[in-house]
C-alpha positions in Angstrom: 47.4 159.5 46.6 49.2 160.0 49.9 49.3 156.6 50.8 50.9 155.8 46.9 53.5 158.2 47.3 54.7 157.1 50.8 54.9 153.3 49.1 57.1 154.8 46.3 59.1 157.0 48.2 59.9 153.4 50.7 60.4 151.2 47.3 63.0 153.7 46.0 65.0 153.8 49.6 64.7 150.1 49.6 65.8 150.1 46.3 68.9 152.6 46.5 69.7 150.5 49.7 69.9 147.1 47.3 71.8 148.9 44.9 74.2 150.0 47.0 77.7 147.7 46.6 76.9 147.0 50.8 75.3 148.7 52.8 76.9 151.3 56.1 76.4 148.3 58.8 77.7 145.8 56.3 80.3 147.6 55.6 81.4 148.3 59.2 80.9 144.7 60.0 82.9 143.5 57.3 85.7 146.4 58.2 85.6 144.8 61.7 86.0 141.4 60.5 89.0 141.8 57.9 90.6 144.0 61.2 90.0 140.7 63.7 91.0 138.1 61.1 94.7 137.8 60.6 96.0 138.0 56.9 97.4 135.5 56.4 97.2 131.5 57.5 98.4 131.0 61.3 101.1 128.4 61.8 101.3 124.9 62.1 99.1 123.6 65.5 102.4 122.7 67.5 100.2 122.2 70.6 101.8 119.1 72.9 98.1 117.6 74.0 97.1 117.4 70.4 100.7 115.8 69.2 99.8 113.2 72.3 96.6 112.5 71.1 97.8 111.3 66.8 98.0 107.8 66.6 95.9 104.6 66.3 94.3 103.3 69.7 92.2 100.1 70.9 89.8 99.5 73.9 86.8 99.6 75.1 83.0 101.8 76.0 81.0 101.1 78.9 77.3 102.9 79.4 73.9 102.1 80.5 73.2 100.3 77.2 76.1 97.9 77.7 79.7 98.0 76.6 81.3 98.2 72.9 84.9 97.4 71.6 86.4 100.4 70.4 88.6 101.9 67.5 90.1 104.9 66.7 92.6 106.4 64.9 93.6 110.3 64.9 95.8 112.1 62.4 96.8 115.7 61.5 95.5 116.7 58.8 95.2 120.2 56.5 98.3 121.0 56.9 98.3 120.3 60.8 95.4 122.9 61.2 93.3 120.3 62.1 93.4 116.6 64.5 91.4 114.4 62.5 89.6 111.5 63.9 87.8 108.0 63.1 86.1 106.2 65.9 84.2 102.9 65.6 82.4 100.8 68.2 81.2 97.2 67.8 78.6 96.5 70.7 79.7 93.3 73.0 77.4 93.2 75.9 73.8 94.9 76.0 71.7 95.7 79.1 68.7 94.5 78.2 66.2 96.9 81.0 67.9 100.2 79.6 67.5 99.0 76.0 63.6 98.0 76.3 63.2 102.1 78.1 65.2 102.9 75.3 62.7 101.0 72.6 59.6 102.5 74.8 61.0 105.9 74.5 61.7 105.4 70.5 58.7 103.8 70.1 60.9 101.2 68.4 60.0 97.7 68.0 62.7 94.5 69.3 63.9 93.7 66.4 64.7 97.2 65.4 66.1 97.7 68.4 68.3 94.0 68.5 69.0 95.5 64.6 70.7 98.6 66.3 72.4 96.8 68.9 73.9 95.0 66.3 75.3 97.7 63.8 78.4 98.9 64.0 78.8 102.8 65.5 80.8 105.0 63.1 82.1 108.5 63.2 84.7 111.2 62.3 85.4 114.9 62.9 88.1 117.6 63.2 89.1 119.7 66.2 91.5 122.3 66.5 92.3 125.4 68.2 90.6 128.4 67.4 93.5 130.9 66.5 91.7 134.1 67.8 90.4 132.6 70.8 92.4 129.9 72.1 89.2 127.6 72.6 89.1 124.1 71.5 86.7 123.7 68.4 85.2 120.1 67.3 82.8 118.8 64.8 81.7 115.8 64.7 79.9 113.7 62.0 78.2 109.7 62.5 76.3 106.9 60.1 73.6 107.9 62.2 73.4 111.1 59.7 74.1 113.0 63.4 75.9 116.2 63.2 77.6 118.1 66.3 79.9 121.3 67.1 81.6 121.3 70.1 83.7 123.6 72.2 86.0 123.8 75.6 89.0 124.2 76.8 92.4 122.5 78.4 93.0 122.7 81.8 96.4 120.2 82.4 96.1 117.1 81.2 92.6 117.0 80.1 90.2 118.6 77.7 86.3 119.4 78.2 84.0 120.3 75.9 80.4 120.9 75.7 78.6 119.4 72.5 75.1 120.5 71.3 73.5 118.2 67.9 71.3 116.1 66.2 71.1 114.0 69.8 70.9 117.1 71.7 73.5 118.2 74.3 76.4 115.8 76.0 79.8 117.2 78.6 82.8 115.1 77.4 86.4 115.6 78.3 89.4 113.3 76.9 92.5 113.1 79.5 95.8 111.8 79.1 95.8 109.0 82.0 99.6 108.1 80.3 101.9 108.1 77.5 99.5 105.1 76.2 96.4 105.4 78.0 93.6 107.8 76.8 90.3 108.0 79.2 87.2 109.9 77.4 83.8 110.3 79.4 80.1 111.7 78.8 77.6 112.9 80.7 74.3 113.3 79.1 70.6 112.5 79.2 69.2 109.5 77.8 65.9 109.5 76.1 63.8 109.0 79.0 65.3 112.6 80.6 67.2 110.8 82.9 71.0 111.9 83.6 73.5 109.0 81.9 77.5 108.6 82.0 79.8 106.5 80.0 83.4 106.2 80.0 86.0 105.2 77.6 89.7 103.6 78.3 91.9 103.4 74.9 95.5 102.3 74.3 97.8 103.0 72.5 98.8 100.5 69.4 102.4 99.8 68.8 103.7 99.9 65.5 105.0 96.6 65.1 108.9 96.7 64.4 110.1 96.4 60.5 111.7 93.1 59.9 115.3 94.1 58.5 
């Protein structure tokens, strides 16, 4: 009898607690939140590094797995809120030793691995600057069905960020080499647990002049 009455006196607390249109710490934390958050939508990014980095570029990958031709294009978007980007890269040359410890690792077969080699790398994400903060936010999105957040900072000309995801953690930072010249690298490690790097060098496309 004692032990029914101490199981109904607990399922009508939990119960008044349900009912309840939010609970004390719910309600505090949602106090705290609408007092942090501002009211209403926060400017236009007008952030110089980001306005450098809009536009289409061209150029190339190298890695341990060989070296791609690359593509990538990066406009504002959400009402400038938001850089967003599209990369592609089309492999051209393969090293053959880091793709076999590469197969071995993946228990992958040749010709899966001469299909991957093959296909074409695709992928697209936001960043922006977090309003609150002032860090740099990414996500990032690939045809490999990988997803990744990212997050970092400026310091001068350049932008690091550390990235956690599907492919597990990477360092990358994007710099400003020039006007035209972008220059990304990674540091990450390959499958085998070994500590990899890879570096990117992009230019900028001209618009080609409109014929009058």
């Amino acid at each position: 009898m004692r032990k029914t009455l101490i199981l109904s006196l607990a399922l009508m607390a939990f119960l008044a607690l349900a009912a309840s249109p939010l609970p004390i710490f719910a309600q505090e934390e949602k106090k705290m939140t609408q007092e942090a958050m501002p009211m209403t939508p926060p400017k236009p990014l007008a952030d110089d590094f980001f306005n450098w980095m809009a536009g289409e570029w061209e150029g190339w990958s190298t890695s341990p797995t060989g070296k791609t031709q690359d593509w990538q294009k990066i406009e504002w978007g959400l009402d400038n809120q938001f850089l967003m980007t599209h990369y592609s890269a089309k492999t051209t040359e393969v090293n053959q030793e880091a793709m076999k410890a590469w197969a071995e690792a993946y228990k992958m077969s040749k010709e899966d691995m001469d299909k991957m080699a093959k296909m074409v790398y695709k992928g697209m994400g936001p960043m922006t600057i977090n309003p609150m903060t002032g860090e740099i936010v990414g996500y990032w999105f690939d045809n490999w069905r990988g997803s990744y957040k990212g997050t970092g900072k400026r310091e001068g000309n350049k932008i690091t960020m550390h990235w956690e995801g599907t492919m597990g953690t990477s360092e990358r930072t994007i710099e400003k080499a020039s006007d035209d010249k972008m220059v990304m690298t990674y540091q990450e490690k390959d499958p085998t647990g070994k500590v990899v790097e890879g570096r990117t060098e992009l230019t900028r496309k001209k618009m080609a002049p409109k014929k009058t």
